[in-house]
N, C-alpha and C positions, 0 to 999 in steps of 0.2 A: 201886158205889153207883148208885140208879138216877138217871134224868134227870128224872123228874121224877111228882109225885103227886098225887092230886085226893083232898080231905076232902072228900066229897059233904055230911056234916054239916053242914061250917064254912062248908061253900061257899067253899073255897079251896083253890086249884093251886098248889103248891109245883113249884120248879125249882133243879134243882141248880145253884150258884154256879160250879161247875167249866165248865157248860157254854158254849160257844160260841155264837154269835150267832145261826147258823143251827140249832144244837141246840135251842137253846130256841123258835126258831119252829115247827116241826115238834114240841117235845114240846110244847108250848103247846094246839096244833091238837089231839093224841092227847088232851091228861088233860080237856079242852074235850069232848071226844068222851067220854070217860069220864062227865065231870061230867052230860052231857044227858042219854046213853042208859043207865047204869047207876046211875039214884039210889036211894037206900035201899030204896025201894018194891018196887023190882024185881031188882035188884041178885041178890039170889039164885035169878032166875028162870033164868040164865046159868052156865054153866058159864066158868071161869078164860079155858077158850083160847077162847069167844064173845067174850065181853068185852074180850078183846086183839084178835078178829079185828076186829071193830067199829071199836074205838077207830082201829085205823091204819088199817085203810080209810078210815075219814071224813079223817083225817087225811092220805093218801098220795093221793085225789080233791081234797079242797081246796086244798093244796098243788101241787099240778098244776097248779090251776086258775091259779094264779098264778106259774106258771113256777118254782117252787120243784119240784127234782129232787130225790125221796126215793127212786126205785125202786130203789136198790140197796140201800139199809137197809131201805126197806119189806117189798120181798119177801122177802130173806133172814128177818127178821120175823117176819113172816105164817106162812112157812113153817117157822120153829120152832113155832110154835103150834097150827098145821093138820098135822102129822106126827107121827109118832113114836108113833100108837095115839091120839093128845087127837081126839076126835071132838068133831063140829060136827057137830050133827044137823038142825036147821031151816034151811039156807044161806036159803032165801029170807025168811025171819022176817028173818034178821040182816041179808041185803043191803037189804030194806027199811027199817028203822032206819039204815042208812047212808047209802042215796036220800034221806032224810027227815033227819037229820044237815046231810048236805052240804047242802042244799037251806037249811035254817036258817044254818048257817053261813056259805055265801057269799053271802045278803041281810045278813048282820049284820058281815060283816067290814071290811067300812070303819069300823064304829063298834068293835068289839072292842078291839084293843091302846091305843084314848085314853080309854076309859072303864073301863082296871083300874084299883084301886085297888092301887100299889107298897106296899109295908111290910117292915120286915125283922123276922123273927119270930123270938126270940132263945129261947122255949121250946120243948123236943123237937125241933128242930130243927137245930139248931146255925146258926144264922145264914143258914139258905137264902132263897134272895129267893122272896116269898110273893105270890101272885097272887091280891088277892078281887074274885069275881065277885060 
């Protein structure tokens, strides 16, 4: 099951209830990253393993940024994504959107986690705790 999922629609990040304390801040940061850089509009301009490289990039710099150590889940990661034949054609398109990500992100992170709105979303869901931005 995954850790966690962004409804760019609903404008809401789902997180798996299984997850740990620190799972959820680092998926938190990813599907955050999803929800910015890949909304409807654009969303299909990205191929799968873009959209992954992104997300945990923004994710695996922010988290850095505040002394939270992701590099051994990040990279391994990354490098499912970036291997195995899955091409990433534009690196500097995406690293761009990651500069610009991060950059949003750690002005707004002091306000982030007290201005979600918690709820527990009991359709299609199965009771995963539901994060609206």
């Amino acid at each position: 099951m995954a850790k966690g999922v962004a409804y760019p629609n609903e404008k809401i990040i789902a997180l798996n209830p299984r997850n740990t304390a620190y799972e959820n801040v680092t998926t938190l940061l990813h599907e955050l990253a999803h929800a910015r850089l890949h909304t409807p509009d654009v969303r299909d301009s990205f191929t799968k393993a873009e959209r992954e490289f992104q997300a945990e990039m923004v994710s695996y710099v922010v988290a850095s940024r505040y002394g939270i150590d992701t590099e051994n889940f990040s990279l391994s990661y990354l490098a499912g994504w970036t291997q195995q034949g899955k091409e990433i054609k534009d690196k500097e398109m995406l690293l761009n959107g990651v500069r610009k990500q991060r950059v949003n992100l750690l002005k707004q992170s002091i306000n982030i986690f007290p201005k979600l709105n918690v709820q527990k979303r009991t359709n299609s869901c199965s009771g995963q705790l539901m994060l609206k931005t």
